[in-house]
C-alpha positions as CSV (number, residue, x, y, z in Angstrom):
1,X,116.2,91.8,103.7
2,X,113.8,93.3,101.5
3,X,114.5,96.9,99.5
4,X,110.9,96.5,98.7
5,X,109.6,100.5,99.8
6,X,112.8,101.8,100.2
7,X,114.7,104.3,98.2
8,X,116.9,102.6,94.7
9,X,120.1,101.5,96.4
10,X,123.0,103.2,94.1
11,X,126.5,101.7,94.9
12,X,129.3,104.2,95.6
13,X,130.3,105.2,92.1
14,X,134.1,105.7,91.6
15,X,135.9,107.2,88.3
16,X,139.7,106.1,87.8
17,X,141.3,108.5,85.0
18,X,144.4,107.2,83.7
19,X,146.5,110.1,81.4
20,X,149.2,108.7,78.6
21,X,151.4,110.2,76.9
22,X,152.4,113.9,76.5
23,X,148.7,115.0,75.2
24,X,147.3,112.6,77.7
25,X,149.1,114.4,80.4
26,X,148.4,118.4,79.1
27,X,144.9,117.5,78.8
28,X,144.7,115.6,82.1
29,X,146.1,118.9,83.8
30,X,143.6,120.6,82.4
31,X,140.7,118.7,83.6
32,X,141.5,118.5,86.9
33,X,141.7,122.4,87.1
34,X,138.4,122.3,85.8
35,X,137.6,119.9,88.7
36,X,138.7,121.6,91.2
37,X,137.1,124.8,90.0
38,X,133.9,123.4,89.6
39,X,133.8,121.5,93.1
40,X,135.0,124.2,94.9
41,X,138.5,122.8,95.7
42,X,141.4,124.3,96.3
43,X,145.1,124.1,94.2
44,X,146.8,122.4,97.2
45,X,143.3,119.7,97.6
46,X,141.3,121.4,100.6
47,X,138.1,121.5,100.5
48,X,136.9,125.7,101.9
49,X,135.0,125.6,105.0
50,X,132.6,127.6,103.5
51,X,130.1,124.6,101.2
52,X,128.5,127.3,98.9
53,X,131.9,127.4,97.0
54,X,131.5,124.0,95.5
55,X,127.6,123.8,95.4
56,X,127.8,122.2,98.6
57,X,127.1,118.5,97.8
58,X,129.7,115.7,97.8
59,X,129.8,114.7,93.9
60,X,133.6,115.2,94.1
61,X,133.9,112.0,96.2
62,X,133.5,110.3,92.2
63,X,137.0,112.0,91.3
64,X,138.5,112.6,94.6
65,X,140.1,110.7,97.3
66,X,140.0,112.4,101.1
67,X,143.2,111.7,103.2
68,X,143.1,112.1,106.9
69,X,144.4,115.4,106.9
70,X,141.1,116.7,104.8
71,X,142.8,116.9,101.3
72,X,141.3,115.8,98.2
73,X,143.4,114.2,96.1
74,X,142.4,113.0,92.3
75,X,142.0,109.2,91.6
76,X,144.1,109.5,88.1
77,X,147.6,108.6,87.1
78,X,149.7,110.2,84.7
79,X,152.4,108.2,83.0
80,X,154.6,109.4,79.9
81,X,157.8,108.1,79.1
82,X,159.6,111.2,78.3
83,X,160.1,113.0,81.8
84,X,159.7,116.5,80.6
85,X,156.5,116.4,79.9
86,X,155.3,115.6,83.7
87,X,158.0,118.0,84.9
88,X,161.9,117.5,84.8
89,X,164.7,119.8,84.0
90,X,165.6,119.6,80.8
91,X,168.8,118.8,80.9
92,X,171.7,119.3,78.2
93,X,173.7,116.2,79.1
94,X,170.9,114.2,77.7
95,X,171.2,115.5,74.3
96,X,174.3,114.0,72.2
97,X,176.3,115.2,69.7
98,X,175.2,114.4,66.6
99,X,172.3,113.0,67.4
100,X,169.0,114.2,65.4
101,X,166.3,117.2,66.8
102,X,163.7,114.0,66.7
103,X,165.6,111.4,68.3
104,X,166.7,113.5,71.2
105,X,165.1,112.7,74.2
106,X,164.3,116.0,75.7
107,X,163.7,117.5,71.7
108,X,160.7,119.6,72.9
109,X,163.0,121.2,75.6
110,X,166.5,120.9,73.8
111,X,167.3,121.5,70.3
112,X,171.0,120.4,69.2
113,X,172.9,121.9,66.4
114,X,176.2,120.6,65.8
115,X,176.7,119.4,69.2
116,X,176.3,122.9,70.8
117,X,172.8,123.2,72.8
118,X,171.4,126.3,72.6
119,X,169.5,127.8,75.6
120,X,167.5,130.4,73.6
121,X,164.1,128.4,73.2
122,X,161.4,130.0,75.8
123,X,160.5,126.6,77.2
124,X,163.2,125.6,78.8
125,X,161.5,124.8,81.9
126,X,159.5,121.9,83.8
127,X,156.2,121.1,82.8
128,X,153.1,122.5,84.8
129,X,151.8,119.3,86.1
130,X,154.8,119.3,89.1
131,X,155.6,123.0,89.1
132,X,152.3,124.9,88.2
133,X,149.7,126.2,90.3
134,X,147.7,122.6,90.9
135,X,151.1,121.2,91.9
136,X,150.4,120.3,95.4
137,X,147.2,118.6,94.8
138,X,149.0,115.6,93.0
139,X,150.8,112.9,95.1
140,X,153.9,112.2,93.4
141,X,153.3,108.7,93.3
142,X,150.5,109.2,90.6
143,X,153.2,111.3,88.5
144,X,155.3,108.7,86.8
145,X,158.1,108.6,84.0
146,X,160.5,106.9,82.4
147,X,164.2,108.2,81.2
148,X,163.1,108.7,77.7
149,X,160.6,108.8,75.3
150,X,160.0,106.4,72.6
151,X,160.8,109.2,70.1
152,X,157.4,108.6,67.7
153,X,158.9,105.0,67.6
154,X,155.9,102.7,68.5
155,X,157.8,99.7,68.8
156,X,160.3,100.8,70.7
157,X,157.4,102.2,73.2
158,X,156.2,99.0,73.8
159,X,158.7,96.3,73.5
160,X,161.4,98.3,75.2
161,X,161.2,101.4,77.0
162,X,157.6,101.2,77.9
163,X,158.2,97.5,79.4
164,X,160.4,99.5,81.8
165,X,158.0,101.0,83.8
166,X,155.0,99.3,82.7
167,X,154.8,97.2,86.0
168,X,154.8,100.2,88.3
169,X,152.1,101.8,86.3
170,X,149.8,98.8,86.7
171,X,151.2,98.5,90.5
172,X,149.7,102.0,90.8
173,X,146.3,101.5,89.3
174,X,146.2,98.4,91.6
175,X,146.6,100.8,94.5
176,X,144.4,103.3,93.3
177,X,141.8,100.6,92.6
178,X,141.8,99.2,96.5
């Protein structure tokens, strides 16, 4: 078969975004907003009826994934090992007595002193990627966490609390990728 005549043939052209860590994650939240603001899509992943909204072409298709029911989902994964960050309770019980500000799992969320928490900190609350306005546009499958965070420890990230989940985050990519 000869192209010879015809228009370029461009393959489909698909972008995988992959967000680490707790900066990984804020920023990754962000630019999907912006996503979805500039191609006209909705908080929840629908797509208006009306096409002037997002310019009316289908360049979205390169960062989105349509399910049956019509709603765009994002091709990206968000991993962090600390759960906060992606959006869990901070939770008391997970900060121990005697245990320092940096080491504590949920420190952004928690500080301890002397074994009492205190609840007076303003951001006591789950992060905006599974509670804020774009919450609905994420399948939770693409949200994933582990139990605690390597606390600025690099080799405890990789050789044992990141080995945790690191088969599920590559499990999802596969999925994403097929």
């Amino acid at each position: 078969m000869s192209l010879t005549g015809s228009l370029p043939f461009f393959p489909q052209r698909e972008c995988i975004s992959i967000h680490v860590g707790q900066a990984g994650v804020q920023i990754g939240n962000a630019c999907w907003e912006l996503y979805c603001l500039e191609h006209g899509i909705q908080p929840d992943g629908q797509m208006p009826s009306d096409k002037t909204i997002g310019g009316g072409d289908d360049s979205f298709n390169t960062f989105f994934s349509e399910t049956g029911a019509g709603k765009h989902v994002p091709r990206a994964v968000f991993v962090d090992l600390e759960p906060t960050v992606i959006g869990e309770y901070a939770k008391p019980s997970n900060c121990f007595l005697g245990s320092p500000v940096n080491s504590c799992a949920y420190s952004r969320q928690l500080l301890c002193m002397g074994g009492r928490e205190t609840n007076s900190l303003p951001f006591l609350s789950p992060d905006e990627v599974r509670t804020g306005t774009y919450r609905q546009l994420f399948h939770p499958e693409q949200l994933i966490t582990g139990k605690e965070d390597a606390a600025n420890n690099y080799a405890r990230g990789h050789y044992t609390i990141g080995k945790e989940i690191i088969d599920l985050v590559l499990d999802r990519i596969r999925k994403l990728v097929s």
